[in-house]
C-alpha positions, -999 to +999 in steps of 0.1 A: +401-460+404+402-491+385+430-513+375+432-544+355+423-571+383+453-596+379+489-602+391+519-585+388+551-602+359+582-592+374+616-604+355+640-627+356+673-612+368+698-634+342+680-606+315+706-577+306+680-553+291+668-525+309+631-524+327+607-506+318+608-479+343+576-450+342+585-418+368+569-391+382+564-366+409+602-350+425+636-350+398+652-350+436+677-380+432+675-381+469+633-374+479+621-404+489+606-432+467+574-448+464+575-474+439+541-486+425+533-521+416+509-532+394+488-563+385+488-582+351+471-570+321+478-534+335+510-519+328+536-495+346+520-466+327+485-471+341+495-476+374+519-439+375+486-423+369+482-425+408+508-402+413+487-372+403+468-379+433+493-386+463+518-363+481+537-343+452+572-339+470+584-374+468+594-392+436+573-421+419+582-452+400+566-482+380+585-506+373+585-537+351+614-560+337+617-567+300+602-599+297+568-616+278+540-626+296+544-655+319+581-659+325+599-649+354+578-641+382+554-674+375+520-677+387+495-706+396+460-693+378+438-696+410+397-676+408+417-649+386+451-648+408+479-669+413+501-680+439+533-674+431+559-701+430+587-697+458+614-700+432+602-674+406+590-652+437+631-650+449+644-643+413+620-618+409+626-603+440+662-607+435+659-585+404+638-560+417+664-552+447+692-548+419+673-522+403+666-507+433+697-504+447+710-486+421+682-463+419+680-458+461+714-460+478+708-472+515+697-440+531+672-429+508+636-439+521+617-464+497+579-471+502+563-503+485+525-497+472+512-530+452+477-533+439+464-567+434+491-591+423+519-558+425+503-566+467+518-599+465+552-591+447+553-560+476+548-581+506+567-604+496+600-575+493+591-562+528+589-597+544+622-607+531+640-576+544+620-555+560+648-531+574+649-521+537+617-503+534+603-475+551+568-489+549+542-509+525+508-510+509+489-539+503+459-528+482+431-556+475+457-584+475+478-608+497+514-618+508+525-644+497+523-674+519+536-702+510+561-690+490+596-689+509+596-658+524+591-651+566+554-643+579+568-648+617+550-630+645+566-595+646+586-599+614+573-565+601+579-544+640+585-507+631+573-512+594+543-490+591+516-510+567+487-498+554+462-521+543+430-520+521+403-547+510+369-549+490+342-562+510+329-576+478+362-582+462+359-618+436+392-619+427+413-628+458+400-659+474+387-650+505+407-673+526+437-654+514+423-619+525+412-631+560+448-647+565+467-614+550+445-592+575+449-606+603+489-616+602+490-574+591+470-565+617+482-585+648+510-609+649+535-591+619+536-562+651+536-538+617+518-505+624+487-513+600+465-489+591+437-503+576+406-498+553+377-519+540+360-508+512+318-519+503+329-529+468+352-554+450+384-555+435+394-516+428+410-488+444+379-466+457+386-430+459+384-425+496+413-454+499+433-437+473+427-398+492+436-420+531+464-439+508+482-403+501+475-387+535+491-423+553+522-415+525+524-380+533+522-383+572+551-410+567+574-396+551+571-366+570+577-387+603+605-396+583+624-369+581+629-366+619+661-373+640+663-414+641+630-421+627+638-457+618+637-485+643+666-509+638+664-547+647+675-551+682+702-578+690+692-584+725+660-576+743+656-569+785+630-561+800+643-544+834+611-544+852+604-582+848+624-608+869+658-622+848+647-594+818+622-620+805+588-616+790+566-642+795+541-656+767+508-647+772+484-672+775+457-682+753+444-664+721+444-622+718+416-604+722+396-588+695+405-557+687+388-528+660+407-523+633+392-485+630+406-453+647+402-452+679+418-486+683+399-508+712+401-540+729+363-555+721+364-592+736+378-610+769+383-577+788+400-573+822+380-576+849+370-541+867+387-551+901+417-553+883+414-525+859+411-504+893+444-524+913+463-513+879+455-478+880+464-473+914+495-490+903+507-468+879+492-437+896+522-449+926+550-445+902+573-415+909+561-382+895+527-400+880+499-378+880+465-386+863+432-370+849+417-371+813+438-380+786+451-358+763+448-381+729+418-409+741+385-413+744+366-393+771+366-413+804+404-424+793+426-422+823+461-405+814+492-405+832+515-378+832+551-369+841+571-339+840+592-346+807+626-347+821+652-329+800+664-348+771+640-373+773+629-387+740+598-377+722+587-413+712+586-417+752+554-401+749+519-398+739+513-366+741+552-353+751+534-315+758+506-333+780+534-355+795+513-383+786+529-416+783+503-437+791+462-442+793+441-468+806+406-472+783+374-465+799+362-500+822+340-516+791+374-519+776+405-518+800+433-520+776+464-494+775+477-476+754+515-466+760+550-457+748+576-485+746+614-482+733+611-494+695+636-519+698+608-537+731+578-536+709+584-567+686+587-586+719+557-575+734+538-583+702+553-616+693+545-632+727+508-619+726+510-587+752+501-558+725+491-548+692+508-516+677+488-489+672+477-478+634+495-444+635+526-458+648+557-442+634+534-422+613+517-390+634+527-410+671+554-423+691+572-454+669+566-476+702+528-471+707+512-505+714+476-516+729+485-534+757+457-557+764+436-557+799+449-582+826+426-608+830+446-625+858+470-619+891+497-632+866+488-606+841+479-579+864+518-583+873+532-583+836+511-553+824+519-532+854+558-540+843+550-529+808+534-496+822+565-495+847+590-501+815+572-474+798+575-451+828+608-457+831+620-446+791+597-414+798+621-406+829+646-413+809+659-445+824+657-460+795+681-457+762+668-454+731+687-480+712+676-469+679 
């Protein structure tokens, strides 16, 4: 679907006249919201017309404040897009969460989708406070760097993102897509699903049909029993010496951004890969054979769920799976950790969270990369051993 290709005027909050507000989808004053942002020259009408095409049961909104063309959320022209200017980015922002306060009370799930510039203005919401949003889409556009708000390494942990690019796309510099991949898809420790499209600077239909699926999925994780991961004040790790996790050395590893997710560069060496499974297969109650969610040749471990123990302990809870290793050309892991452990494990260069996290799996899911080292062989087998312990229920879900 096409939409105008430039950025998104938001208003300035001193302005006492209302927005201009298109709706659709659910009249439920409590269903969740997905508000859609748009890009300049298109409008709040044009872009509500995507509603007709994602998940009917939640409720839809397009917003845009009453003001002309160019004031308020200010822009530097730049190849057809702008960077936005820190202080017009914060009053706009500062608007938009007064209008959406009054429209969702805290409780009621809001998810952020932003095409082009409408990327920009929604990245730069969920970085600012991302315990406000229940997730984001950044569709052929980027966050705004630069521009006062926090791109820190796992600064967007439990905040499922979903992601989409043109390969061809003329109208975002490409330096600014490159950067807004990768912080989305490794150090912000945000869930990113992600697509890249062989065109340019338009919503394909395939990203708009995996767009409403990824909504759908969401807000159906959503609605069960503590869903949301809050910000922990403290973090210990019980199976490292003083609760401490280390910072991994050197730069991570390649990994794909497709489904299944894979560690594709500077892979542990198979020695090790082999003293870590026999590892983990020594933990109380461990058994192991295929797993029940990987690739063929994955090795699962399994427990006997104890009673009470939390779902997001596990990969597969029915399986008892809450753990695999990756078949030796690979040698990664993937496992369950507590939520409030995961932005930890990210920021200091252990993991990666996996795509579907907090969407169809476990909120704690991360790719824990291969060890490559005695050192490292002695860290992953904690993180194994931490995620072991939260399946046996040593572990309290702090969320």
């Amino acid at each position: 679907m096409r939409i105008p290709e430039t950025s998104t005027v938001v208003g300035d909050p001193s302005l006492s006249a209302s927005p201009e507000v298109a709706t659709a989808g659910s009249s439920d004053p409590a269903a969740p919201l997905v508000v859609l942002l748009h890009g300049r020259g298109s409008s709040e009408r044009d872009i509500i017309a995507l509603a007709d095409q994602l998940p009917p049961d939640a409720a839809y909104a397009a917003v845009r404040a009453p003001i002309a063309e160019g004031g308020g959320y200010a822009w530097f022209a730049n190849r057809g897009i702008g960077r936005p200017v820190a202080e017009s980015l914060a009053a706009g922002m500062a608007w938009f969460r007064t209008w959406l306060d009054a429209v969702a009370p805290d409780g009621r799930p809001v998810v952020l989708v932003g095409f082009s510039g409408g990327a920009a203005f929604a990245g730069g919401l969920v970085l600012a406070d991302p315990q406000r949003f229940s997730g984001a889409a950044i569709l052929y556009g980027t966050l705004p760097f630069d521009a006062g708000v926090p791109v820190t390494p796992a600064r967007l942990a439990g905040v499922p993102v979903f992601v989409a690019q043109g390969d061809q796309d003329r109208v975002i510099p490409p330096e600014l897509l490159a950067r807004t991949w990768q912080y989305l898809l490794t150090d912000s420790a945000a869930p990113a699903y992600a697509r890249r499209d062989p065109g340019g600077h338009h919503i394909s239909p395939r990203t708009l049909g995996e767009l409403g699926g990824w909504i759908h999925e969401r807000l159906s994780f959503l609605g069960r029993p503590g869903a949301a991961v809050r910000t922990a004040s403290s973090v210990h790790w019980a199976q490292l010496p003083e609760g401490h996790l280390p910072v991994r050395a050197g730069q991570r590893p390649a990994v794909s951004w497709t489904i299944p997710q894979e560690q594709l560069s500077d892979n542990a060496p198979l020695d090790l890969q082999e003293r870590l499974f026999s590892q983990i297969r020594s933990l109380a109650g461990v058994s192991s054979s295929q797993s029940a969610i990987s690739v063929p040749g994955a090795r699962g471990f399994m427990v006997t769920p104890p009673l009470g123990a939390p779902a997001d302990a596990f990969l597969v809870r029915s399986a008892g799976e809450f753990a695999h290793q990756h078949p030796t050309r690979d040698g990664s892991l993937h496992l369950a950790l507590p939520p409030e452990l995961v932005a930890d494990a990210v920021a200091k260069g252990w993991a990666v969270s996996h795509p579907l996290a907090g969407i169809r799996l476990a909120r704690g899911m991360v790719m824990v990369y291969g060890p490559r080292d005695e050192n490292e062989l002695r860290v992953v087998a904690a993180l194994v051993a931490t995620s072991h312990a939260y399946a046996m229920g040593g572990i309290a879900d702090a969320s």
